[in-house]
N, C-alpha and C positions, 0 to 999 in steps of 0.2 A: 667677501661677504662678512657682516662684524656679527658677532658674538649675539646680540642682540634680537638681529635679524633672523637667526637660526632658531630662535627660541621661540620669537614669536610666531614665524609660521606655523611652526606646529599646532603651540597651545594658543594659539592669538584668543579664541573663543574663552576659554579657560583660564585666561589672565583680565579679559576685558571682565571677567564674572567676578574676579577675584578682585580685580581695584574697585571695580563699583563696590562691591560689599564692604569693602574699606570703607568708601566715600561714603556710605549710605549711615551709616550710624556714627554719633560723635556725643559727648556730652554736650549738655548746655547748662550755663550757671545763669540762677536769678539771683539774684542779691536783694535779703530783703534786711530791716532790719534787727534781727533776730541772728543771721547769720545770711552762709551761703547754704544753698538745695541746688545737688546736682540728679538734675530731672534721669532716672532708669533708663537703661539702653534696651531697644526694644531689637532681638533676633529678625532678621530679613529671611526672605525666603533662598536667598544665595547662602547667608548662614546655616541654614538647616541642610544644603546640598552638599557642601563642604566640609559641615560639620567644625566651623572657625571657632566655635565658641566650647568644645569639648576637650577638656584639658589630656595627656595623654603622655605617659612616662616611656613606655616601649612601645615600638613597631615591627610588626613579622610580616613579610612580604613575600609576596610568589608574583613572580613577573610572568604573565601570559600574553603579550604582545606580542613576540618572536612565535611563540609556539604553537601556537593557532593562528595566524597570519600569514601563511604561506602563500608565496607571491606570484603572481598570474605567470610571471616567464621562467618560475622556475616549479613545473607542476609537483607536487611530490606522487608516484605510486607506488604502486602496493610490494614489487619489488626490487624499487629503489626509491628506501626511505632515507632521505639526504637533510642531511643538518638541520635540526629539530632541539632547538636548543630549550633548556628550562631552565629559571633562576631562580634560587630563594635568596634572602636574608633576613636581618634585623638591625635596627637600629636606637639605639639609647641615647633618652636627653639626658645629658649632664649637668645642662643648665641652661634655661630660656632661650641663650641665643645658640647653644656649642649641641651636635651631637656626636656619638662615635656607633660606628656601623661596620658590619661584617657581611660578604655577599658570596655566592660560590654558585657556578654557571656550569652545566654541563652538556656537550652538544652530542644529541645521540647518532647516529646513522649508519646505514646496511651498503654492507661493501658487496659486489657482486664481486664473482670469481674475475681475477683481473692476471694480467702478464707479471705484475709486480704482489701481487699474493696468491700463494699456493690453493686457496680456498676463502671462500665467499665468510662471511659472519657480521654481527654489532662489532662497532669499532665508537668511539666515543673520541671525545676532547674539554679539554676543561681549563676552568680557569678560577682562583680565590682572588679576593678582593679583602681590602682593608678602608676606611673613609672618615674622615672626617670632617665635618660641616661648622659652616658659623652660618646662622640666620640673621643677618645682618641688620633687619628691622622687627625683629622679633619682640624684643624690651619694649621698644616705642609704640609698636601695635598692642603690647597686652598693654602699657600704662593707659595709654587712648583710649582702654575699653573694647577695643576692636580685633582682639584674638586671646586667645587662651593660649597656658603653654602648653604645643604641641610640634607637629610636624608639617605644618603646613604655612611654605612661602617660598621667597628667594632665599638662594642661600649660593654661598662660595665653598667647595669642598677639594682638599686633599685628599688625593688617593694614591693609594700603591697595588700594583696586579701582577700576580705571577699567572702564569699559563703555559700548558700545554697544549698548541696549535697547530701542532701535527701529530695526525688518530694513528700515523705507522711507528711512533714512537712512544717511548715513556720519560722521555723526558721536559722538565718543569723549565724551559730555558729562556722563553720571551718574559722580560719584565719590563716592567713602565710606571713613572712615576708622574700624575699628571695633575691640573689644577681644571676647577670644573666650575661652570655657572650655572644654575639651574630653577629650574620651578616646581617644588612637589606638591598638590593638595590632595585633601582625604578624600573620597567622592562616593555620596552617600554614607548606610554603615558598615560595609566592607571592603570599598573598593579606594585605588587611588591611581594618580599618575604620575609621574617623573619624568623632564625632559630637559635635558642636559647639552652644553657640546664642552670641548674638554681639549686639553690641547699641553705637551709633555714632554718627555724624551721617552724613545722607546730603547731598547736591547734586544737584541734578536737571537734567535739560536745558533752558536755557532759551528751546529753539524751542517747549517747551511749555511754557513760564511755569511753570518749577515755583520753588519754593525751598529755601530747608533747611531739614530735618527731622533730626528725632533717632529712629531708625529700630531696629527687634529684627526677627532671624530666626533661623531652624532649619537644622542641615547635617546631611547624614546621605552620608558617600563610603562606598561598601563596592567593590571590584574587585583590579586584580593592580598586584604592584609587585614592581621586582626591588631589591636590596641588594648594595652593596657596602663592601668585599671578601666575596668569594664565602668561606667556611666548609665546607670538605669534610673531614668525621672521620665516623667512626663514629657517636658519641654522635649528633651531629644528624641523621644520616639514620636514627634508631632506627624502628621498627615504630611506630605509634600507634594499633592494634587495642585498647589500655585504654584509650583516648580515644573510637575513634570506636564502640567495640562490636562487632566487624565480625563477630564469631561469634555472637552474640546471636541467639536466634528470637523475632521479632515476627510477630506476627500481625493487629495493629489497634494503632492508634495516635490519638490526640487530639491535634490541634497548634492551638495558637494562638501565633497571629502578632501580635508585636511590632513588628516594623519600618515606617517609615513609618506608624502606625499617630494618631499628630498630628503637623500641620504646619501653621506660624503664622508669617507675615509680616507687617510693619506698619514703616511712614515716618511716623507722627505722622499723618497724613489718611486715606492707603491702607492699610488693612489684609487682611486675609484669614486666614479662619481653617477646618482641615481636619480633621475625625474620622472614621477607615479603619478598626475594628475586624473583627476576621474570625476565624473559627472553622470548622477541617476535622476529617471524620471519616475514616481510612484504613481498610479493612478485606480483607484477604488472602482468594483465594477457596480455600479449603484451604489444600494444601502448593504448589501451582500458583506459575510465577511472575505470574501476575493478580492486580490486586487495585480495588478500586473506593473513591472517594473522594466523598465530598459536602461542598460549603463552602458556607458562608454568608455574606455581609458588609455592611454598610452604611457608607453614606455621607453624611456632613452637610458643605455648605459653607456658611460666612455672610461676608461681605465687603464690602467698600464701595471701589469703585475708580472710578480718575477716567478721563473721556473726554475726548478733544480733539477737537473740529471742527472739520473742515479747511476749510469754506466760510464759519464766522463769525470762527473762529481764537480761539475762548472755550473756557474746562475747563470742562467741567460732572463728576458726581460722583451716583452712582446705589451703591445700598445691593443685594447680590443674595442669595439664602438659597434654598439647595436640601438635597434631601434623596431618597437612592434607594435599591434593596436589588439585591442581585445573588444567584444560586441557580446552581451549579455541579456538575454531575454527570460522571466522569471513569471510564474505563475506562482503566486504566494497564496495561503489559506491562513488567515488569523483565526486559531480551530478555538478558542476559549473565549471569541469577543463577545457572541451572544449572552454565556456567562455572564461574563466582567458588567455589561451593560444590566442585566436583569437584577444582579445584585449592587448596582449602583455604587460598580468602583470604573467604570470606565464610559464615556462618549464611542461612536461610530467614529472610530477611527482609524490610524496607520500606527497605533503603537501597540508593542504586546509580543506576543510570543508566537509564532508562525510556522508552520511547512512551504518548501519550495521547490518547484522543480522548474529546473534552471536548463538553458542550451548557447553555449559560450560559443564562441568561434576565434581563434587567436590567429595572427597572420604576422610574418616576421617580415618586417619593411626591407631592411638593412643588417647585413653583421660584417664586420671586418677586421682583420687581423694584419698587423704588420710589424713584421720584425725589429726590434731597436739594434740587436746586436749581431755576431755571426751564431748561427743556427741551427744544431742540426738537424732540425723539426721537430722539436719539440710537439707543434698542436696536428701534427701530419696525423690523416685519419681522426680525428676527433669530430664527435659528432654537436651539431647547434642546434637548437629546438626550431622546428617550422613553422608549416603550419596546420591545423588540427583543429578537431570539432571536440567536445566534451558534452555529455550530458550529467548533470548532477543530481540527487535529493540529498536537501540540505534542510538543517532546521536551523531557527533561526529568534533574533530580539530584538526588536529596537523598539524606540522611546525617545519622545520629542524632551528636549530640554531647555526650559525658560522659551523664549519669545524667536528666538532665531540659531536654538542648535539640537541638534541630533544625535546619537549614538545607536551603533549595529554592530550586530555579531554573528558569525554566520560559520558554521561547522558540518559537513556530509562528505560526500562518497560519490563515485558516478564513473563511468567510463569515456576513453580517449578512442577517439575512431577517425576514418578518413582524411588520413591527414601525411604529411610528408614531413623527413626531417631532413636535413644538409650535414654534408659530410665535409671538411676543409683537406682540400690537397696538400695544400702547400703556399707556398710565399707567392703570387700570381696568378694563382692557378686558381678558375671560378670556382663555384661551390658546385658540387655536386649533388643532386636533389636523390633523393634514396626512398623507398616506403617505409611509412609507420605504421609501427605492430599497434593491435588496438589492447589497450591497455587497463586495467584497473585503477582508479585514484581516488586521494582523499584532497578535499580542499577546504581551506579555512579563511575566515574573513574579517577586519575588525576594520570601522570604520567609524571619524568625529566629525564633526565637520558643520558647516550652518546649512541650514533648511528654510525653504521658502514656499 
């Protein structure tokens, strides 16, 4: 799959906004005889979403994708909170087309009391970053009129990452030097997105005998960032009701979701590869502000990842392929639409700020494991997620965007009940189905995607 193709399933919505907005404005010369008059370029409503036309020396970033996005197969609870990663940086133009950038990631999570640590606690892992960018049609869009100098387009970036990727260690010893393609815009006035795939040599740690590998991955940042210098006129604080619809009556809506929807890593040995497709129906209960939603999604992983042994001190390398479906039923309350409409900023509709109370049902199709190398069971006894009920209250936003896209956000808390988990024997040997304990959880949600 080419470089391309990865970029735009993500953002496809977000790139087709972005070249229209290109295409939509250009100079035009009259010639008269007096001289030439080039006719004023007039801001679009993509422009003012984007924010293309707002010049911008520095950018500070807090990446909230990962961190609130926690993914259906992998539930986070209350006493195992597992890899919960946060990322800031910043980034400085140097000059129209070049920037340099500085990023630092750290993934939080709670170790329960285990055979390999004496006692339960926060254990962490992390990683610093280094970058630098060329905006490769950056000159040609501002000459054209059709961007300011800022942060927002194509760009080709170098980078270099050190990391520490194992939390029972402190050492700094995976590095990777990689070259990256990607798409950043500003979105609105504090928010932006970044989607990348990237592709390098890596180095491994060599408490774990690894080597180098020539390695490919996927990034997907979406969160808040602020810009400097600060820009206060008129023009940019404009209304953006032609953007986001806010008058509009909906009544039902179709959204499928784009985002995160693949995700593919790979070092030359270790790979992993992820397909999240998903499909929701909104439906309004009258003119009320209720309304009820059903999603559907599925989940395929295939992978082949390595294990280290702590008692023989040998890698071994196991192959895993899972596959599950998830069914979600939601009673929403838009509590502020009455509001919003009386004060004549919003239509009866599906955008806005919400409560929900949700009842998921997850069911595991498929998992399988198989040995690549000799074995000494490594995954013997380990347990796989099954299948299980959830109830949540979750609050929540979304908000239609231009004429065929959407964006959501969804953050609560809820419990895990009647449900069973699998236990792996061994190399042949079925799974064995076991009870699950009913549990406490937190679940989060981000979702882009086109609406109909």
């Amino acid at each position: 799959m080419s470089i391309k193709f990865h970029i735009s399933i993500f953002f496809i919505l977000a790139m087709q906004i972005s070249l229209m907005a290109q295409k939509d404005t250009s100079f035009q010369t009259i010639r008269q005889e007096s001289g030439e008059y080039q006719a004023p370029v007039i801001e679009t409503p993509s422009d003012r979403l984007f924010k293309t036309r707002v010049p911008s020396k520095w950018m500070f970033k807090l990446n909230l994708a990962q961190t609130f996005n926690f993914r259906r197969n992998d539930l986070q609870t209350a006493n195992t909170l597992s890899g919960t990663p946060l990322g800031i940086g910043a980034e400085y133009k140097i000059s129209p087309a070049f920037s340099v950038g500085a990023y630092y990631q750290m993934q939080l999570g709670y170790q329960p009391l285990s055979e390999f640590l004496d006692k339960n606690g926060w254990i962490y892992s992390a990683s610093v970053a280094v970058e630098g960018r060329w905006y490769h049609d950056m000159k040609r869009r501002i000459k054209e009129g059709r961007s300011a100098n800022n942060f927002g387009g194509r760009y080709l970036g170098l980078e270099g990452t050190w990391s520490n990727n194992n939390p029972l260690t402190d050492f700094w010893d995976d590095k990777r030097i990689a070259l990256r393609y990607g798409l950043q815009q500003r979105f609105m006035r504090n928010g932006y997105f970044d989607v990348s795939v990237g592709a390098g040599i890596l180095q491994g740690s060599p408490i774990l005998k690894h080597s180098t590998f020539f390695s490919t991955d996927q990034r997907i940042s979406v969160g808040l960032a602020a810009f400097l210098p600060k820009i206060r006129n008129e023009a940019q604080n404009s209304n953006l009701c032609d953007v986001l619809h806010c008058q509009d009556e909906q009544y039902k809506m179709l959204k499928v979701n784009i985002f995160d929807v693949i995700a593919f890593q790979s070092n030359g040995i270790v790979y992993n590869l992820e397909l999240r497709p998903n499909v929701a129906y909104e439906q309004k209960l009258g003119r009320s502000p209720f309304s009820v939603e059903l999603a559907v999604d599925a989940s395929y992983s295939n992978g082949k990842y390595r294990y280290y042994n702590l008692f023989d001190q040998k890698n071994y390398t196991n192959r895993i392929a899972s596959a599950s479906w998830n069914a979600t039923g939601e009673l929403r309350w838009y509590y502020n639409m009455r509001k919003r409409m009386l004060n004549g900023k919003s239509g009866n509709n599906l955008s806005g700020t919400f409560f929900g109370l949700q009842l998921n049902r997850h069911n595991l199709i498929k998992s399988a494991v198989n040995y690549q190398t000799d074995n000494p069971g490594s995954l013997d006894g380990a347990l796989i997620t099954g299948d299980y009920w959830t109830t949540n209250l979750v609050w929540g936003i979304q908000q239609r965007i231009l004429e065929r896209g959407f964006i959501q956000f969804k953050i609560g808390g809820g419990s895990t009940f009647g449900g069973n988990n699998y236990r792996y024997e061994g190399q042949g040997k079925p799974l064995t189905k076991i009870g699950r304990e009913n549990e406490l959880n937190v679940v989060g949600e981000l979702k882009v995607g086109f609406a109909f």
